[in-house]
N, C-alpha and C positions, 0 to 999 in steps of 0.2 A: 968705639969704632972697630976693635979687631976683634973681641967677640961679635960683632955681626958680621965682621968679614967670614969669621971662622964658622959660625949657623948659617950662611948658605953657601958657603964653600960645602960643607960637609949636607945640606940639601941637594946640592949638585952632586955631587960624591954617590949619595942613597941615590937619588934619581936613576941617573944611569947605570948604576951595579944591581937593582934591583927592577929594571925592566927588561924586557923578554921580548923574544922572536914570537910570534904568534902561533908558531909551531915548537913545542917544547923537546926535548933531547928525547928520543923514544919514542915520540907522537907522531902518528899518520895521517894525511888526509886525503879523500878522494877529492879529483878535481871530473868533471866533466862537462861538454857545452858542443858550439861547430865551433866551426873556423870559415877562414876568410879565402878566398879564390877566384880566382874569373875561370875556374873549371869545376862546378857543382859546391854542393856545399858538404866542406868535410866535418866529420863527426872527431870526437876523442872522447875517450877512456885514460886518466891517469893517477899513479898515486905516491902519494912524496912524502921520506923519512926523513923528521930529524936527526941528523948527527952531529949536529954540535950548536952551540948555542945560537951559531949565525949560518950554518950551512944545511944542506940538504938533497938530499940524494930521491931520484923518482925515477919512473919507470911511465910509459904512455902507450896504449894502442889507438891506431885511427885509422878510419877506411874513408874513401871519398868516391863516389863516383861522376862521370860526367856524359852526358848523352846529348848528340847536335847531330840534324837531321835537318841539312840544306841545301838546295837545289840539286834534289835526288842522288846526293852525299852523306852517309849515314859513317858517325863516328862515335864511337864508347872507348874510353877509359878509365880505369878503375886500379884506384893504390890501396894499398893495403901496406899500416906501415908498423914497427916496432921501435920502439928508442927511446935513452934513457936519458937524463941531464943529471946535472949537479947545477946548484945553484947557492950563491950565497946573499940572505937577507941584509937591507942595508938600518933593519929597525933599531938595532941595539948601536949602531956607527950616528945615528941621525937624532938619536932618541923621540922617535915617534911613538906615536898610542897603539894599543894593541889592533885597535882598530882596523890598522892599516897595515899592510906589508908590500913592500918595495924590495924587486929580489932582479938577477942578473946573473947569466951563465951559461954555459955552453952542452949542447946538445949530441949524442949518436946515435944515430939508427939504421935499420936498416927498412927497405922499401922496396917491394916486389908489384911491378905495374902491369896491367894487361891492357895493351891494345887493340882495339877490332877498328877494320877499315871496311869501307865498299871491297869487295873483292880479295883483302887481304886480311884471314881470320884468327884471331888467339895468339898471334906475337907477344910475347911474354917476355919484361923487362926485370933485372932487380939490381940493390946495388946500395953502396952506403950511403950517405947522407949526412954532410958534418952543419954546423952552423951552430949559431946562439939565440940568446932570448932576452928579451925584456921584462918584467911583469909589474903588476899592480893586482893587490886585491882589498876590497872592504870588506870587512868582516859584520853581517848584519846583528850577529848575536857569537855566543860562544862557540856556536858548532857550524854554522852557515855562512857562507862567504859571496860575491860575488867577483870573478876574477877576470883581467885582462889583461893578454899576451900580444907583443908584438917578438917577430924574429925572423928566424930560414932555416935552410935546412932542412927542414920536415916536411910533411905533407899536404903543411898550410901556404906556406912561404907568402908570408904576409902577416897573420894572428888569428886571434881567436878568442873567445870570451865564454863565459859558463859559469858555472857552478862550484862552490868547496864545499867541502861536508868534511869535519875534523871528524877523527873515531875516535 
């Protein structure tokens, strides 16, 4: 009985010491897709470094625009936004498959907004932008992912879904 205690004691042991974040210490991946709004549909650009076996540092741009045109009330606005997160994976805490990655963390950026009104033209807004994130991603293959974010803060304020591509 205690050499089998001790053979999956020490299976549990390897398990967990020898599975990995799906983004490895040094590895990149691009993210891209829209997001979610009741003001147009925003796009993003982003892209996320491993720095340690469970965290990970990124960088995003995203633009949105919106255009409503009612009862001879004509309104555009348009963000244009920069900002970074950090984030820490919870695959190696939960010992999930590579498959999957389960991540959480907090956001800054910054966001410069143009507004156009009937009669009031190019008012131009910017300014920081704090909040966090949620995410999920499934990993289709080694290099392909498909990802989904809920959060604030950013230009979504709401979520967003798309694409990974590991380099």
């Amino acid at each position: 009985m205690k050499k089998l205690i001790l053979v999956v004691a020490l299976a549990l042991v390897s398990a967990v010491g020898f599975s990995q974040n799906p983004l490895t210490v040094g590895q990149s991946q691009l993210n891209v897709g829209v997001g979610l709004s009741d003001r147009g549909v925003p796009i993003y650009l982003g892209l996320d470094h491993g720095i340690s076996r469970d965290i990970t540092i990124g960088g995003e741009l995203s633009y949105r625009s919106f255009n409503k045109y009612e009862n001879n009330y004509k309104y555009e606005h348009d963000v244009i936004g920069i900002s970074g997160n950090l984030n820490y994976h919870f695959n190696n805490a939960l010992n999930m498959s590579n498959e999957w990655d389960f991540y959480v963390g907090p956001n800054l950026g910054y966001y410069s907004y143009k507004n156009n009104y009937d009669g009031y033209d190019g008012r131009y807004n910017s300014g920081l932008g704090i909040g966090a994130q949620l995410g999920f991603r499934y990993y289709l293959s080694d290099k392909v992912g498909l990802n989904l974010e809920f959060g604030g803060g950013n230009a979504f304020s709401g979520g967003k879904f798309g694409l990974t591509f590991k380099l």
